[in-house]
Steps between C-alpha positions, in 0.01 A plus 500: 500500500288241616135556576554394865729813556295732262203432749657561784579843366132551410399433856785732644349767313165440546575544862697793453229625338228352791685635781603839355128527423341390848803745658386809308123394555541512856699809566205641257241339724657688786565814337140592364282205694619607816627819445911458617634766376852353384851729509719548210724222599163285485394593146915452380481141654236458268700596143674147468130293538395792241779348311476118552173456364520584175887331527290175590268525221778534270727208609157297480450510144840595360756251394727318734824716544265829466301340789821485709601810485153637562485366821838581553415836505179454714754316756707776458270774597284316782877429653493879478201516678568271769780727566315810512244304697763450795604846494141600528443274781814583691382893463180428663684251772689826599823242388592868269355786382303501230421794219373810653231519258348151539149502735156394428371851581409795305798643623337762705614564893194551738520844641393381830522152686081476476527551125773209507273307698167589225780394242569124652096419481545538115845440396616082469872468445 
């Protein structure tokens, strides 16, 4: 291999590993700076940038064909991701339902529509 093509697969995984970082940072930044509460279908969109990090990190320092299939497996599960990403997307577009149990609530119904109103002051979705 020569070093030309070994560098380019450093700098694919560094930015694997930059933009899985700055993509967990934010929703982070979001989830406890601002205090979005995220759905279950929000924290699962997160698993495969749980994943590619540490995937980057590897296929930075380990030998060429390890490397490759490294971020193979990072492609892999971000493609898995994007997926999941469209169906989330197309749920909240009203494009198809989405789980029952997905909402950025506590999951409690107001008893009355004043309580519901109390609840919106307080509550970001």
């Amino acid at each position: 291999m020569s070093y030309a093509a070994l560098l380019r697969l450093r700098r694919a995984a560094l930015a694997v590993l930059i933009g899985s970082i700055l993509t967990v940072g934010a929703a982070l930044v979001l989830q406890f700076g601002y205090g979005y509460a995220p759905c279950k279908l929000c924290l699962t969109e997160r698993l495969p940038y749980y994943a590619a990090v540490p995937l980057a990190v590897l296929a930075l320092f380990l030998p060429e064909r390890l490397s490759r299939l490294a971020l193979g497996l990072a492609a892999a599960g971000l493609l898995y991701g994007a997926g999941l990403g469209a169906y989330h997307a197309g749920a909240e577009w009203g494009f198809w339902p989405g789980p029952t149990d997905c909402g950025g609530g506590t999951g409690a119904n107001p008893a009355a529509v004043g309580d519901f109103l109390n609840a919106l002051q307080t509550t970001k979705v």
